[in-house]
C-alpha positions in Angstrom: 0.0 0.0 0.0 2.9 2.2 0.1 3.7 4.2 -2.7 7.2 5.7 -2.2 9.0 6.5 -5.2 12.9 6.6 -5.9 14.8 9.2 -4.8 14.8 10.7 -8.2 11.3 10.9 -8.7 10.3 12.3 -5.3 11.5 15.8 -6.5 8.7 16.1 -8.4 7.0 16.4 -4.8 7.2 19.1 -2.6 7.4 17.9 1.5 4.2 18.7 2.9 4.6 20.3 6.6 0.9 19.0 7.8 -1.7 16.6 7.5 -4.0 17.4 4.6 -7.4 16.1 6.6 -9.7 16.9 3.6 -7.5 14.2 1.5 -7.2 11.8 4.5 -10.5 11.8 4.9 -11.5 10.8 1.1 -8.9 8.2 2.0 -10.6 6.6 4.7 -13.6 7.0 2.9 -12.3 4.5 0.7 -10.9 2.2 3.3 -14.8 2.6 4.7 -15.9 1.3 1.3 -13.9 -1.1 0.5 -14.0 -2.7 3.9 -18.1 -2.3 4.0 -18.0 -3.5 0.3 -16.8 -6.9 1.5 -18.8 -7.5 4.5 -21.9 -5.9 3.4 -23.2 -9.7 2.5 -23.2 -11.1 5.8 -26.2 -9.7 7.4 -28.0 -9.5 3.8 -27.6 -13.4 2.9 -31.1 -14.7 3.8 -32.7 -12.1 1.4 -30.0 -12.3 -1.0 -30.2 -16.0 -1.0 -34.2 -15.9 -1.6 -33.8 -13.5 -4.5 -30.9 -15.4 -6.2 -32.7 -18.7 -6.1 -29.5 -20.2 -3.9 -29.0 -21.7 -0.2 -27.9 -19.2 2.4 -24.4 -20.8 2.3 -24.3 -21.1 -1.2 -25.1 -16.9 -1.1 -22.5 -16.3 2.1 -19.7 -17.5 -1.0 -20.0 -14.0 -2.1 -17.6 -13.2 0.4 -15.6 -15.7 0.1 -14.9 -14.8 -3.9 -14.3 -11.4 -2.7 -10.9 -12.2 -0.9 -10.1 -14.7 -3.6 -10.5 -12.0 -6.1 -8.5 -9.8 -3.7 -5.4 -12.9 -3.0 -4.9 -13.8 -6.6 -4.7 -10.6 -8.1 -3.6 -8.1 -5.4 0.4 -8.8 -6.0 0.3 -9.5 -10.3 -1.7 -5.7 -10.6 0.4 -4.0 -8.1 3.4 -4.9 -10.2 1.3 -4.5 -13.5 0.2 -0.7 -12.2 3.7 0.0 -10.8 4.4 3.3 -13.4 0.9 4.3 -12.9 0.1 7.8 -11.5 -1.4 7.4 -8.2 -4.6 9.1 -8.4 -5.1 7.3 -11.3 -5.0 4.1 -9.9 -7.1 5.3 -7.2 -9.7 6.3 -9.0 -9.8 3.1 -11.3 -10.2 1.2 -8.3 -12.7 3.1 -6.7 -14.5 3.3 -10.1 -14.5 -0.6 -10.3 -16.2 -0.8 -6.8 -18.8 1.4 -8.2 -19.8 -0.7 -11.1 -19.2 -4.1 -9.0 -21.8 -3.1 -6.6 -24.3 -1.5 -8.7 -24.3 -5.1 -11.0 -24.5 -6.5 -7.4 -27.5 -4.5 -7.0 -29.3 -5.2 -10.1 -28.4 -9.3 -10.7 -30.6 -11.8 -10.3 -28.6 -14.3 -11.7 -26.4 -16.0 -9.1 -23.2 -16.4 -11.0 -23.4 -12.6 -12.4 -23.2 -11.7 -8.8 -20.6 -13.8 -7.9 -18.6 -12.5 -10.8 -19.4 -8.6 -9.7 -18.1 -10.1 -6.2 -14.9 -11.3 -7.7 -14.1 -8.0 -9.7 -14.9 -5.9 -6.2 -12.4 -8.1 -4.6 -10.1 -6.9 -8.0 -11.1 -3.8 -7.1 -10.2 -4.2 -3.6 -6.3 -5.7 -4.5 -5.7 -2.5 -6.1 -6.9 -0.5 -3.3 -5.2 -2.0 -0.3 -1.8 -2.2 -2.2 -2.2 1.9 -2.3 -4.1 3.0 0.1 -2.0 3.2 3.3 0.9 4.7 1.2 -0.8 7.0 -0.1 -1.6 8.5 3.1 1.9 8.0 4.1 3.3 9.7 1.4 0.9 13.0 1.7 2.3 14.0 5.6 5.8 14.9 6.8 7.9 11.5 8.4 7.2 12.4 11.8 3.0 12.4 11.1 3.4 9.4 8.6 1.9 7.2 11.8 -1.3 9.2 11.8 -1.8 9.9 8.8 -2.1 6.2 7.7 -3.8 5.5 11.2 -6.8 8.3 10.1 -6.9 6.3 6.4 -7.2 3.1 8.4 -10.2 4.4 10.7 -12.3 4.0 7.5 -11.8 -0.3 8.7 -13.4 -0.4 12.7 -16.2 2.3 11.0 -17.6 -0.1 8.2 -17.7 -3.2 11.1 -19.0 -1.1 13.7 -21.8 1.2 12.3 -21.2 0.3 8.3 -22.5 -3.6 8.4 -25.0 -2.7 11.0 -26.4 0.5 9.2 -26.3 -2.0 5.8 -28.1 -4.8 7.3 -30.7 -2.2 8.6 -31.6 -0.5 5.1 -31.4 -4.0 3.8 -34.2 -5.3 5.8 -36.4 -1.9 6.1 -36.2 -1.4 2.3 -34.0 -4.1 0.5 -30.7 -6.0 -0.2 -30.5 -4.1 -3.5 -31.0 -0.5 -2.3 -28.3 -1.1 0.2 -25.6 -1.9 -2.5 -26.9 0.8 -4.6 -26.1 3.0 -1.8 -22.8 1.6 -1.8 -22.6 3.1 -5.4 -24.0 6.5 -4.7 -21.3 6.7 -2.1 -18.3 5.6 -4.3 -19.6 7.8 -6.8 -19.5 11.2 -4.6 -15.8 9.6 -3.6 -14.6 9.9 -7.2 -15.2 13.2 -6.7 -13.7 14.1 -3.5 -11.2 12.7 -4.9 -11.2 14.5 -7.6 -10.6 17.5 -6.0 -9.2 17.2 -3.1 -6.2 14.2 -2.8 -3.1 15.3 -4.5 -1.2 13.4 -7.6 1.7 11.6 -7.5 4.1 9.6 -9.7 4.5 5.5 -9.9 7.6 3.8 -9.3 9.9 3.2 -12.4 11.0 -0.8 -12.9 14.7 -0.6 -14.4 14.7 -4.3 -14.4 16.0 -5.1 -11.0 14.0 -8.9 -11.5 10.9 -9.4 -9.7 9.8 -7.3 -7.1 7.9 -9.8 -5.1 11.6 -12.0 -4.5 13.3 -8.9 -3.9 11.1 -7.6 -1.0 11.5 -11.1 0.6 15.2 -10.0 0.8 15.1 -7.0 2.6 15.7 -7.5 6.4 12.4 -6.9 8.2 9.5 -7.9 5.9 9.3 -11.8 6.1 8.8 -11.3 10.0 6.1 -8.8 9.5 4.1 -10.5 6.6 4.7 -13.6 8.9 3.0 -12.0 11.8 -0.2 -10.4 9.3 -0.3 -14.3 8.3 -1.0 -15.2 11.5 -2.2 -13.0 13.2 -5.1 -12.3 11.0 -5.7 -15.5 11.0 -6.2 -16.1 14.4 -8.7 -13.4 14.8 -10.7 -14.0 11.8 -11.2 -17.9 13.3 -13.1 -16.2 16.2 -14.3 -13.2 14.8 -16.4 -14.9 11.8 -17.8 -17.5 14.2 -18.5 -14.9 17.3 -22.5 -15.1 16.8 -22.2 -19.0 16.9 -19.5 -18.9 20.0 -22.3 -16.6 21.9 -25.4 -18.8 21.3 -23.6 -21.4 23.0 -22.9 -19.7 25.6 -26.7 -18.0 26.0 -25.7 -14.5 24.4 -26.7 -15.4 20.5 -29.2 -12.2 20.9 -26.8 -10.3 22.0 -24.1 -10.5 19.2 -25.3 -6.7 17.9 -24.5 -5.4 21.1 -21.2 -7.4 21.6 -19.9 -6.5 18.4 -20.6 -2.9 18.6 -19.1 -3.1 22.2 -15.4 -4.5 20.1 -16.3 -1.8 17.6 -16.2 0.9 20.2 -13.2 -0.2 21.8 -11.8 -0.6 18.2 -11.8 2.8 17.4 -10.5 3.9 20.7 -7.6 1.8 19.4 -6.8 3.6 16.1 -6.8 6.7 18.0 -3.8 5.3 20.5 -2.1 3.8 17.7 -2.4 7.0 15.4 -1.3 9.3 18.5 1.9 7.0 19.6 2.6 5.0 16.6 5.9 7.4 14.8 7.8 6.8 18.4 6.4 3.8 19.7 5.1 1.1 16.6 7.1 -1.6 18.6 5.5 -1.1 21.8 2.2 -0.7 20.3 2.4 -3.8 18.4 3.0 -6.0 21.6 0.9 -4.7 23.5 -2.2 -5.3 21.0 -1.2 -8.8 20.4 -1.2 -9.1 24.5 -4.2 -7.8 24.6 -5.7 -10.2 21.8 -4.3 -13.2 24.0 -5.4 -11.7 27.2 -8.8 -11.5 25.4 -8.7 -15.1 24.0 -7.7 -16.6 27.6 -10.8 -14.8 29.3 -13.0 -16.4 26.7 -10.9 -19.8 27.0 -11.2 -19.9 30.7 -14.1 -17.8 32.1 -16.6 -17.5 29.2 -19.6 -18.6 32.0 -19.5 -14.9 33.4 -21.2 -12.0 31.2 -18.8 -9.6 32.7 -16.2 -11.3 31.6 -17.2 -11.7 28.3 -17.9 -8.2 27.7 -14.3 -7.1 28.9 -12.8 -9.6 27.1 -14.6 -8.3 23.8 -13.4 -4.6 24.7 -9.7 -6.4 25.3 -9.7 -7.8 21.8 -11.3 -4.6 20.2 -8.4 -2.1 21.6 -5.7 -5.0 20.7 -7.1 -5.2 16.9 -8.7 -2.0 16.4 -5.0 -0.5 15.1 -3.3 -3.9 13.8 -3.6 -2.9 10.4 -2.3 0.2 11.0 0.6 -1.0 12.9 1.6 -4.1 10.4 1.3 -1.8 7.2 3.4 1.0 8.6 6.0 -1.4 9.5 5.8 -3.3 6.1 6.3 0.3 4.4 9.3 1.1 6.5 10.7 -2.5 6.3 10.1 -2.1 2.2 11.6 1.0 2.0 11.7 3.0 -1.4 12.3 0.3 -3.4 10.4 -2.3 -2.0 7.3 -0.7 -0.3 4.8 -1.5 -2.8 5.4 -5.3 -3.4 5.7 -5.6 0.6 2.2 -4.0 0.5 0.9 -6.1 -1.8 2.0 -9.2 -0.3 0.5 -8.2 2.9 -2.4 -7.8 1.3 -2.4 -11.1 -0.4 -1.7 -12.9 2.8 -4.0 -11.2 4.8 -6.6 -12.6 2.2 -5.4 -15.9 2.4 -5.9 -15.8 6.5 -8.9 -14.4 5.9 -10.1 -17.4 3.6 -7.9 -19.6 5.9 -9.6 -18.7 9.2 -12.7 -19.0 8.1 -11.9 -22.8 6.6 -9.8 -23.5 10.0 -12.9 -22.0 12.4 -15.7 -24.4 10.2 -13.1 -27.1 10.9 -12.7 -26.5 14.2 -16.4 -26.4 15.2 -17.5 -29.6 13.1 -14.2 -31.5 15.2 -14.0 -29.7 18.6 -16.9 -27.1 19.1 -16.6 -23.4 19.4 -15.3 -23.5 22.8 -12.3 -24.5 20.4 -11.9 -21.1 19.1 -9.9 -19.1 22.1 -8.0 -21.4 23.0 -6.8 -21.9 19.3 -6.3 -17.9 19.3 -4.1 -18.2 21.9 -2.1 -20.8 20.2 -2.0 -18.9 17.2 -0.8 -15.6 19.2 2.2 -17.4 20.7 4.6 -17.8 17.3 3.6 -14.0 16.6 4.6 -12.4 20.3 8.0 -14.3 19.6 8.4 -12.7 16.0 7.4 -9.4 17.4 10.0 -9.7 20.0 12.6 -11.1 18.2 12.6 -8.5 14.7 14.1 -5.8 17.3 16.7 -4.9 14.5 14.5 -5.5 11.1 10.8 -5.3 11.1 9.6 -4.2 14.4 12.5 -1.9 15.4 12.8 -0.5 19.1 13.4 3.0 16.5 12.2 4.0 13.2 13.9 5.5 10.6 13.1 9.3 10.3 11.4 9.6 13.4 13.6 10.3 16.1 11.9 7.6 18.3 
């Protein structure tokens, strides 16, 4: 997602000396989008199902296409793109969200939709690979942090109030008119952006062999795209399976509530990690994946006591809230100029593929062990990241980062 460009194209920029909040905002805008865009399905699916003609597991594959679309693509079309200008990219994949979610809208053939679902998840590849460097490259080095943590906010804002706002117009009006709304929103974006984000210039290939190996060389990447790996997956085994994890244990009408409870404490999280993350990305990063264990061992151990429960949910919420913040910053300075971009994309493509993978290893889980299961493989999970975190002191998650004086 970063977009940094060799040292002889960056004096086509000037250095900006402060955020630019109108362009941040269009940013996070699209991070709201794309974000909603994907898990806009899950509280439509039994009307989506009826209206396609399809079973309601058959209909929840329309998410599942999504991150395919988004893990097969993400890393060939950053490279592709590469020499593109930036707000041109931008606004190609905004515009293909637009016209993904309006055929979404209009299909009543099931394998039209799915196709609209794959090229959103296109769509999507092309905006996680730029998004977060984007915002990094509009602020000075010691506001990079925030500027990429306000881009980011768009991500807790889609779960928290997006997906519940979405399954509300779906049901008060219909599945259609809430994807159309999608569009109208993408549409005043193009727009905004438009006007407001600045240009800049791709990154020039001089035939330095493929970028993708490259990146894998550079001290500092493997251990953060090995943490997004697993961490990501660890949270999305519990986090697609919460609503079945709390109707075992008497809560199931209760998962709005829960959810907006992690959402809350979600946001509170991008704000920490935006206000502390230029001098203090490694701390941060431990401490959210300590608070994701401590949150998995409450729900491991004491998952009988409400209370519990609802802290535990508020634990997990402020320890994810600003992981993606935290892992793309550190991919982008571990990438560096010449590497940021394929780092990005990879982290994209793996966190995809943890995506896909957790919700595979959760319906495993649950068929084999039950859902009690699911903490207690978090915590397992959360172990082999805290010792990468730890350990990538030098390279990856440095005790300082480069250009920030912390």
């Amino acid at each position: 997602m970063t977009t940094h460009a060799p040292a002889d194209v960056r004096t086509e920029e000037a250095e900006p000396q402060r955020l630019p909040l109108l362009a941040l905002l269009a940013l996070a805008t699209a991070v709201f989008i794309t974000s909603l865009t994907e898990t806009l399905p899950a509280g439509l699916l039994p009307a989506m199902s009826g209206d396609l003609g399809v079973s309601e597991s058959a209909a929840g594959q329309t998410v599942t296409i999504y991150a395919i679309g988004t893990a097969l693509t993400a890393i060939p079309l950053t490279a592709a793109t590469a020499a593109w200008r930036r707000k041109r990219l931008l606004l190609t994949a905004m515009a293909g969200f637009a016209v993904a979610n309006t055929v979404t809208a209009l299909s009543t053939s099931y394998l039209l939709t799915m196709g609209a679902r794959f090229v959103a998840g296109v769509a999507a590849g092309l905006a996680w690979a730029l998004l977060a460097g984007y915002a990094r490259r509009m602020a000075p080095a010691h506001l990079q942090g925030k500027a990429i943590a306000i881009a980011m906010a768009g991500i807790p804002l889609a779960l928290s109030l997006g997906v519940p706002a979405g399954t509300f117009l779906g049901k008060a009006v219909s599945w259609q008119v809430a994807f159309l709304t999608m569009t109208v929103l993408t549409v005043i974006l193009l727009g905004w952006i438009a006007l407001a984000v600045p240009d800049y210039p791709g990154q020039r290939r001089e035939g330095k062999g493929a970028p993708m190996l490259s990146a894998l060389k550079v001290p500092g990447v493997t251990p953060v795209l090995f943490v997004t790996l697993v961490l990501v997956l660890a949270h999305t085994i519990l986090y697609t399976f919460i609503a079945i994890f709390l109707d075992q244990l008497g809560l199931g009408d209760s998962t709005d509530l829960v959810l907006l409870v992690f959402g809350a404490a979600s946001l509170l999280s991008i704000w920490a990690v935006g206000a502390g993350i230029n001098r203090r990305l490694r701390v941060l990063t431990i401490a959210s994946v300590l608070l994701m264990a401590l949150a998995a061992a409450a729900l491991a151990v004491l998952s009988g006591n409400t209370v519990v429960i609802y802290a535990a949910v508020t634990l997990w919420g402020l320890g994810w809230g600003g992981v993606p913040t935290l892992l793309q910053t550190a991919a982008a300075d571990a990438g560096g100029d010449e590497a940021a971009d394929a780092a990005q994309a990879m982290l994209v493509t793996l966190w995809n593929v943890a995506m896909a993978g957790g919700g595979l290893a959760g319906g495993l889980l649950l068929d084999r062990f039950g859902s009690g299961s699911f903490p207690w493989s978090v915590l397992i999970l959360i172990v082999p990241v805290l010792v990468v975190v730890v350990g990538a002191r030098a390279h990856g998650f440095p005790a300082r980062r480069a250009g920030t004086g912390g």
